[in-house]
C-alpha positions as a Markdown table, in Angstrom:
| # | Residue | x | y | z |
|---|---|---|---|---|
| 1 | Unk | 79.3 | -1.4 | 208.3 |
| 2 | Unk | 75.9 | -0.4 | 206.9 |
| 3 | Unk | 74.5 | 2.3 | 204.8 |
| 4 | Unk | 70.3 | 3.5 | 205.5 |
| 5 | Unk | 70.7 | 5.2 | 202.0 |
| 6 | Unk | 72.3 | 1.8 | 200.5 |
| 7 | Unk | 71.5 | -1.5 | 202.1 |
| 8 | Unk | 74.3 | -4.0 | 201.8 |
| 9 | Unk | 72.6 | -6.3 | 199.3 |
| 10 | Unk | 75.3 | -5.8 | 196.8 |
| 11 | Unk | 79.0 | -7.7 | 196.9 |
| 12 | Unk | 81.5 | -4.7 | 196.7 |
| 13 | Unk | 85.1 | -5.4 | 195.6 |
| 14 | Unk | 86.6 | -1.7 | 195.9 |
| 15 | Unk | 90.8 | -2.0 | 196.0 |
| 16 | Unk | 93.3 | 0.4 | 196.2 |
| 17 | Unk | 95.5 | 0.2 | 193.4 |
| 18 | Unk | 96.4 | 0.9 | 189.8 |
| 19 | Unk | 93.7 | -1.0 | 187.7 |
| 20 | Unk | 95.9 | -2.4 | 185.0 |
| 21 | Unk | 97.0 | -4.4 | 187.4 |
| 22 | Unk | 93.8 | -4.9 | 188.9 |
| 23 | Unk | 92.6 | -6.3 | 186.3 |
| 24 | Unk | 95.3 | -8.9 | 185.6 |
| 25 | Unk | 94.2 | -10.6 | 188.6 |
| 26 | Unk | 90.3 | -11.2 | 187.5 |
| 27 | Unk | 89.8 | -14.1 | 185.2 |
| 28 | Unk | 89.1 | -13.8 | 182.1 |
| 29 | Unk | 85.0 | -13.7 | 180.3 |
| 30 | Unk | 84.2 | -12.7 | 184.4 |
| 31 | Unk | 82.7 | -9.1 | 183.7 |
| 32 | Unk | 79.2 | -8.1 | 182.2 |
| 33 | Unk | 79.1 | -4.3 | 182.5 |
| 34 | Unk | 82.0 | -1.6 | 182.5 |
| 35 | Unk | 80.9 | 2.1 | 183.6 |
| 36 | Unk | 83.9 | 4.2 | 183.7 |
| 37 | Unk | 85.1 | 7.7 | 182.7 |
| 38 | Unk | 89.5 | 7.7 | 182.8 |
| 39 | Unk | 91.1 | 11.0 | 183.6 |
| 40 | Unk | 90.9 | 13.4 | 180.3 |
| 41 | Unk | 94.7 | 14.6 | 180.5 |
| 42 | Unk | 93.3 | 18.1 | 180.6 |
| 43 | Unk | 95.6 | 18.7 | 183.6 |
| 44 | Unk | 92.6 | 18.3 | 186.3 |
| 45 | Unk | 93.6 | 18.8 | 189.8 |
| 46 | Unk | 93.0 | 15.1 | 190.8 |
| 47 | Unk | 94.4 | 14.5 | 194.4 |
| 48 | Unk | 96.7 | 12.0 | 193.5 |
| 49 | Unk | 97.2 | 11.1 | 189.5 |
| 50 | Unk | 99.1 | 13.5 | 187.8 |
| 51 | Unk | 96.8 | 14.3 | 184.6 |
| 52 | Unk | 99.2 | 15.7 | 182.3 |
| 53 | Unk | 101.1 | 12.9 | 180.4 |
| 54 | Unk | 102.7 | 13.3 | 176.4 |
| 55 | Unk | 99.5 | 13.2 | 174.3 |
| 56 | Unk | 100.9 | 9.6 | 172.8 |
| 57 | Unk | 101.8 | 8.4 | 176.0 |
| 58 | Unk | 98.2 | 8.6 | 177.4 |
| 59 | Unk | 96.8 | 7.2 | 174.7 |
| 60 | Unk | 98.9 | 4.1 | 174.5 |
| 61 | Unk | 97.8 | 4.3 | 178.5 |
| 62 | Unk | 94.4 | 4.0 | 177.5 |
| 63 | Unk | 94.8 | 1.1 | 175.1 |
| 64 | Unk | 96.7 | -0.8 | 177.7 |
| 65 | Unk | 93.7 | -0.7 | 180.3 |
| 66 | Unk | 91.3 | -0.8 | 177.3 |
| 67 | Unk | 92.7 | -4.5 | 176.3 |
| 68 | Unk | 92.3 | -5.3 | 180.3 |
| 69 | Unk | 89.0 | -4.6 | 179.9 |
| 70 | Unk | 88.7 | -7.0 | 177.3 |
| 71 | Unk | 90.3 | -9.4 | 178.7 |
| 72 | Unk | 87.4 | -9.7 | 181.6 |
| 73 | Unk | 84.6 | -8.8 | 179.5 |
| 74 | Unk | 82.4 | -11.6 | 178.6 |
| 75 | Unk | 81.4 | -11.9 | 175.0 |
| 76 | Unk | 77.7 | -10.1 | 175.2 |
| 77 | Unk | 79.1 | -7.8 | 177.6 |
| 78 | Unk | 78.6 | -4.2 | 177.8 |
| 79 | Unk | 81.6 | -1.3 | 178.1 |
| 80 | Unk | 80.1 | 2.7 | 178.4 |
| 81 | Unk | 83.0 | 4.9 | 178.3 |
| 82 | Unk | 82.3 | 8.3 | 179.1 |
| 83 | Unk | 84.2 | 10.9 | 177.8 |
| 84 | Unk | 84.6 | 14.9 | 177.5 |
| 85 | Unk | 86.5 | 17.4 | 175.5 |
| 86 | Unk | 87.8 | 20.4 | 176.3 |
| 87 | Unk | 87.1 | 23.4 | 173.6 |
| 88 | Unk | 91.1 | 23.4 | 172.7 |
| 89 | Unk | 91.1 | 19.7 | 172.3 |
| 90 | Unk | 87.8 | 18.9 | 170.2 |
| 91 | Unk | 89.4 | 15.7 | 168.7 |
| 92 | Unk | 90.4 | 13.8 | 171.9 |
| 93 | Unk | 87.3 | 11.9 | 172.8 |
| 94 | Unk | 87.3 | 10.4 | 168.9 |
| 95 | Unk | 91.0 | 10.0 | 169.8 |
| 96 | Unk | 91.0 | 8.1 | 173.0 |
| 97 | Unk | 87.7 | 6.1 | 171.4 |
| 98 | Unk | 89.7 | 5.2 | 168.0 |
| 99 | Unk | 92.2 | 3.7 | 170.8 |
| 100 | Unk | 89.2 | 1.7 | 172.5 |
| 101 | Unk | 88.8 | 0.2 | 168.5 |
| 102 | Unk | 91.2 | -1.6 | 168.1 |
| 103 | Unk | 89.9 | -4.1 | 170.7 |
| 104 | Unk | 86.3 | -3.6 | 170.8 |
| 105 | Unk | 83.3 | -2.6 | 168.4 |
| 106 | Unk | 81.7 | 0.6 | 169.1 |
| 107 | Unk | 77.9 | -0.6 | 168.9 |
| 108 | Unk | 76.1 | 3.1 | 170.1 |
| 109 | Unk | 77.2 | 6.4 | 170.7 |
| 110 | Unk | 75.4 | 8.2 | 173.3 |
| 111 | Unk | 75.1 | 11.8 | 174.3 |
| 112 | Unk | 75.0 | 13.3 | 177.8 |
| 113 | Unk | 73.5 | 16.3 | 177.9 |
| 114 | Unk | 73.9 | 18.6 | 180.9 |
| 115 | Unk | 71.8 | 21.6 | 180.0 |
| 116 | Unk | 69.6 | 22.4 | 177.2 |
| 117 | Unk | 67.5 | 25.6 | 176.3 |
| 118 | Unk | 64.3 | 24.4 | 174.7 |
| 119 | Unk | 62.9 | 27.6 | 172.6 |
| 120 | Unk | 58.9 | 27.1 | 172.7 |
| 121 | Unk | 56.2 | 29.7 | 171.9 |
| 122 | Unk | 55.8 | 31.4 | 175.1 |
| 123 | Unk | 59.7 | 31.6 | 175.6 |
| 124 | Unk | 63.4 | 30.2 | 176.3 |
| 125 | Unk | 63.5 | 27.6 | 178.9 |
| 126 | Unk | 66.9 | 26.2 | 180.3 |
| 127 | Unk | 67.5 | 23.5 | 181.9 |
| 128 | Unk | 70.7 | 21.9 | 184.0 |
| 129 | Unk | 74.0 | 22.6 | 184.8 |
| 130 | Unk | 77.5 | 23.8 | 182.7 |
| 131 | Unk | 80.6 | 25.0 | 183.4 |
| 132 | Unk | 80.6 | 28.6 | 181.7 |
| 133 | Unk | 83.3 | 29.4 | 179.2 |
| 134 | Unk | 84.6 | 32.8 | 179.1 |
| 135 | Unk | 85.1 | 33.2 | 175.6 |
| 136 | Unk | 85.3 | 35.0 | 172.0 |
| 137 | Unk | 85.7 | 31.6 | 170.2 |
| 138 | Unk | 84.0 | 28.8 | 171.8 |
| 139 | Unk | 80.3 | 28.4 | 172.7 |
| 140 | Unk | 79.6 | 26.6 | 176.4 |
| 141 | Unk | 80.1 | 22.9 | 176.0 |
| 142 | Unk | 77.0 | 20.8 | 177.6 |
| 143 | Unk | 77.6 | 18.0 | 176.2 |
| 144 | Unk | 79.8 | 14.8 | 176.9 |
| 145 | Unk | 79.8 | 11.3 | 174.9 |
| 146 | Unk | 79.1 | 7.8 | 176.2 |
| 147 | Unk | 80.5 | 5.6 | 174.2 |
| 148 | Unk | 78.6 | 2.0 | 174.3 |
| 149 | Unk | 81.8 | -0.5 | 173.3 |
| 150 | Unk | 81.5 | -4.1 | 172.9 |
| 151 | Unk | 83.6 | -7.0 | 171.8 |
| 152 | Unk | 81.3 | -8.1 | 168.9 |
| 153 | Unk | 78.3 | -5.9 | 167.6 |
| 154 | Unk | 76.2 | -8.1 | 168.4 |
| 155 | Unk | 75.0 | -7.7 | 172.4 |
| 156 | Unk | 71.3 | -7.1 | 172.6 |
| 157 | Unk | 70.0 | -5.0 | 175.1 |
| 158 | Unk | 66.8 | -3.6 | 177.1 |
| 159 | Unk | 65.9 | -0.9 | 175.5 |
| 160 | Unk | 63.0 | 0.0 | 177.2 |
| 161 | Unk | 64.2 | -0.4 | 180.3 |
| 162 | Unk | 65.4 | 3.6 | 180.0 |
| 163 | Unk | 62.3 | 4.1 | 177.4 |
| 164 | Unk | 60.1 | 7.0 | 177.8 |
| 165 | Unk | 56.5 | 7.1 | 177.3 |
| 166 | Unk | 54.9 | 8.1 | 174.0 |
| 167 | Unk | 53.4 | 11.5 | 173.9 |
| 168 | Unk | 51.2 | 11.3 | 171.1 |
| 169 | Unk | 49.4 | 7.6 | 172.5 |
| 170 | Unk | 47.6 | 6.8 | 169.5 |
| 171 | Unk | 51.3 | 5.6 | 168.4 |
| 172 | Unk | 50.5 | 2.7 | 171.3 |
| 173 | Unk | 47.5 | 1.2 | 168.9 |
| 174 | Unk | 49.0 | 2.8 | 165.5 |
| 175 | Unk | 52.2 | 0.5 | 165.7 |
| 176 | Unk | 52.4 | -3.3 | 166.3 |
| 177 | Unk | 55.9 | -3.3 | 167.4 |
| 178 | Unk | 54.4 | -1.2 | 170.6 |
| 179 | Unk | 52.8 | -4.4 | 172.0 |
| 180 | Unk | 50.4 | -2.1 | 173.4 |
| 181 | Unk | 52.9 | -0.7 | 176.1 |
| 182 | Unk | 53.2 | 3.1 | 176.4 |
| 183 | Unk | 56.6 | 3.1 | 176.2 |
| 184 | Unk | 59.7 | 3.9 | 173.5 |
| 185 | Unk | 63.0 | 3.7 | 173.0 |
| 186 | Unk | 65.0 | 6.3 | 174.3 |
| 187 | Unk | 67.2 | 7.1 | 171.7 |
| 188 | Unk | 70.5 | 7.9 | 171.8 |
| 189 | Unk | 70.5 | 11.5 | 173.3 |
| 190 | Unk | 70.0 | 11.8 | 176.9 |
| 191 | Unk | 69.5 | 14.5 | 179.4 |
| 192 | Unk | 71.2 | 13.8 | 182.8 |
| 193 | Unk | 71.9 | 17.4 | 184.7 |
| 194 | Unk | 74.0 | 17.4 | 187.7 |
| 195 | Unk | 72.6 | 18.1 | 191.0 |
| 196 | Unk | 72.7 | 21.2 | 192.2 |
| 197 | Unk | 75.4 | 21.4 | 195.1 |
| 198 | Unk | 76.2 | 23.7 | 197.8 |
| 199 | Unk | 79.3 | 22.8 | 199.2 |
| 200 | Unk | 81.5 | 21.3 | 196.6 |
| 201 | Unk | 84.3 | 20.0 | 199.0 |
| 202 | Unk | 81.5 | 18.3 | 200.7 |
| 203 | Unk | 79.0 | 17.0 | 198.5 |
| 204 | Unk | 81.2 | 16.4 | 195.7 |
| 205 | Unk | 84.2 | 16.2 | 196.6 |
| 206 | Unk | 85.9 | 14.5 | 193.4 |
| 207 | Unk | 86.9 | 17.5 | 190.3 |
| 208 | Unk | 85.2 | 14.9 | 187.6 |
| 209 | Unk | 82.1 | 13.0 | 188.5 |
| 210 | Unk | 79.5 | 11.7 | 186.6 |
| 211 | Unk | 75.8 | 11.4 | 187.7 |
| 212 | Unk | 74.4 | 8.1 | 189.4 |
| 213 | Unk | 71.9 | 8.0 | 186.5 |
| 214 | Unk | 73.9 | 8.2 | 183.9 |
| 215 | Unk | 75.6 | 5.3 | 184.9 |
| 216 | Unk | 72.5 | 3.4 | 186.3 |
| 217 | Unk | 70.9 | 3.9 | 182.6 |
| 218 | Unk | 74.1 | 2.3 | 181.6 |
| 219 | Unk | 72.9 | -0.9 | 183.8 |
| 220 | Unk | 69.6 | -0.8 | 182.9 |
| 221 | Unk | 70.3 | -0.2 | 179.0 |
| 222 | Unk | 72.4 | -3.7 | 179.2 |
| 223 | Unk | 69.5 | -5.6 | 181.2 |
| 224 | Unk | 71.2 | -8.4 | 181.9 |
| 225 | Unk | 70.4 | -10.4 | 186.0 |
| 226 | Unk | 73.2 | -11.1 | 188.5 |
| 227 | Unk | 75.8 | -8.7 | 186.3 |
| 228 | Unk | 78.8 | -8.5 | 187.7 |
| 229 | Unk | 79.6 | -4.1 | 187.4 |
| 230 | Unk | 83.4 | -3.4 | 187.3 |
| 231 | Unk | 84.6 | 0.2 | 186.9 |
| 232 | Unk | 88.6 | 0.9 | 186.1 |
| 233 | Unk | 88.3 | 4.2 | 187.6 |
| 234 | Unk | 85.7 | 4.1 | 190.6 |
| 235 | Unk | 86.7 | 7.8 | 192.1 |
| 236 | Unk | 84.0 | 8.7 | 194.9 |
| 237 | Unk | 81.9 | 5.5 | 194.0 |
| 238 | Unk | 79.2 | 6.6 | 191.1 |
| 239 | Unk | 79.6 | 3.6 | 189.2 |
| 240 | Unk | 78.8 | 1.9 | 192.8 |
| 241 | Unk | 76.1 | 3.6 | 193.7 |
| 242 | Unk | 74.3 | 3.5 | 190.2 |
| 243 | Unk | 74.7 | -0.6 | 191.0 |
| 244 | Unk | 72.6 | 0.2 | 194.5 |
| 245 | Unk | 70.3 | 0.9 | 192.6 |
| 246 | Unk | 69.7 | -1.6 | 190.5 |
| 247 | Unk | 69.7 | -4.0 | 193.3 |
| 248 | Unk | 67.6 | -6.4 | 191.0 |
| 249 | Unk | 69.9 | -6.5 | 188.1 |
| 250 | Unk | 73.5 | -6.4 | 189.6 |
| 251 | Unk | 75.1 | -9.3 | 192.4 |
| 252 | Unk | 78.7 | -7.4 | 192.1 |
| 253 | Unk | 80.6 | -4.5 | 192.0 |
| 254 | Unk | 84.9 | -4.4 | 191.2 |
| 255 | Unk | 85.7 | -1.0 | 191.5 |
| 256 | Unk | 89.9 | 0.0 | 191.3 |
| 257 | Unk | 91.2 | 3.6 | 191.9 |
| 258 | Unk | 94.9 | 4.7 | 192.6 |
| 259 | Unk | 93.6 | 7.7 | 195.2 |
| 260 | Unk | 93.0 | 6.5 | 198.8 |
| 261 | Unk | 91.0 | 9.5 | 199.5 |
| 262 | Unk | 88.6 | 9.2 | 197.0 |
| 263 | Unk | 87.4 | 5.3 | 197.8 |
| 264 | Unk | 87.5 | 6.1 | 201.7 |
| 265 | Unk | 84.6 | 8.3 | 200.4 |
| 266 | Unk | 83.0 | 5.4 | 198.3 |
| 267 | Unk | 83.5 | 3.2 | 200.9 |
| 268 | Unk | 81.4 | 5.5 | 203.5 |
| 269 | Unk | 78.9 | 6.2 | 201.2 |
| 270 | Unk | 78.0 | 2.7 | 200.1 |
| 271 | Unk | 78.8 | 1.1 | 203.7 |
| 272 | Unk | 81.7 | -1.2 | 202.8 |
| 273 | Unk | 85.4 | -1.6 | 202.8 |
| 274 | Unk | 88.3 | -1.1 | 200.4 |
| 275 | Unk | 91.2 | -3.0 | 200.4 |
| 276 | Unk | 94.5 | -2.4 | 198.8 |
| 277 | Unk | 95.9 | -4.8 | 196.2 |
| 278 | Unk | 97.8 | -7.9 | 196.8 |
């Protein structure tokens, strides 16, 4: 089965299943990126996983995958955790991330910014997409974290690959570290919106995705060839399709999630099968 938007070109592993246990089954040192975002435990209407455990219960939840991951990671491996807070709960992402320290090293925080309203001289200009919040106390949140975890400290990466250009180019001859290229380092705050949609039930039909970008910069930021891209959590496939396209950086994709429904969509998007685990 084949995909005109995806060419298979890409090994896919997608499995049905729960992916601590999925992950018992890799070998170890075997991984070089993770892109994942776990359910929030904000009680989100997920089809199948019940998102409302005991706050300590779902964090020792997320330190038991958290030390899977590690387990399959290889040492210069990269691990981007996105994560959200809801306006009641404005500690749990530095929660669930204090979790994911006491196995890994948290080398960069990124942000994700959804919208933005950029104040200039001839007026306000918005851009992207939020969910609106109908209140007296808390200001829209358009904002997420992506938290850049790895075993070490010490894994370099390609930072130009998501660079921008300079917009003042006498920088380009001004600075030797430019090398004469017109291009910088992103920095650490990046604006992804969401598509606009018409039909969620059709065209997005998962109640917490993430944009392919998003996850593709992930790729690209870690630059390394022939990685092998694993996400705990794969949903609808976003993780997946980032990998599609990054065709020359990425030879395999391990993706687990415990909701049928959800990789029969991946699995028609991308033009591949799922299987359940042994």
């Amino acid at each position: 089965m084949t995909n005109e938007l995806f060419p298979s070109v890409i090994e896919f592993s997608l499995q049905h299943g729960d992916c601590i246990a999925g992950m018992k089954q890799l070998a170890e040192d075997t991984i070089d990126v993770v892109v994942t975002s776990p359910p929030y435990n904000l009680g989100i209407d997920y089809s199948t996983y019940k998102d409302n455990k005991p706050h300590s219960e779902y964090l020792n939840w997320c330190l038991e995958w958290a030390k899977g991951i590690a387990r399959v990671l290889k040492s210069d491996g990269s691990f981007f955790l996105n994560l959200g807070n809801a306006s009641s709960e404005p500690f749990f992402a530095f929660e669930v991330a204090t979790q994911m320290g006491q196995v890994f090293t948290l080398q960069n925080t990124i942000h994700w910014i959804k919208s933005i309203s950029i104040d200039r001289d001839e007026g306000t200009n918005s851009f992207g997409h939020f969910k609106p919040i109908n209140s007296e106390r808390y200001l829209n949140d358009c904002h997420e974290y992506i938290f850049h975890f790895t075993l070490e400290g010490k894994t370099k990466l390609n930072r130009l690959a998501v660079g921008v250009p300079y917009q003042d180019k006498s920088n380009i001859a001004r600075w030797s570290h430019t090398e004469g290229k017109d291009k910088r380092c992103r920095g650490n705050t990046w604006f992804i919106p969401y598509k606009t949609i018409n039909h969620r039930a059709t065209d997005r039909p998962h109640p917490a995705t993430f944009p392919t970008e998003l996850a593709a910069k992930c790729i690209r930021l870690h630059g390394k060839k022939n990685a092998v891209v694993m996400d705990p959590f794969l949903g609808i496939g976003h993780t997946a399709m980032a990998a599609k396209e990054c065709p020359d950086l990425v030879s395999k994709v391990i993706g687990f999630d415990i909701d049928e429904e959800y990789l029969k969509v991946a699995s028609e998007i991308l033009g591949c099968a799922y299987k359940p685990l042994k």
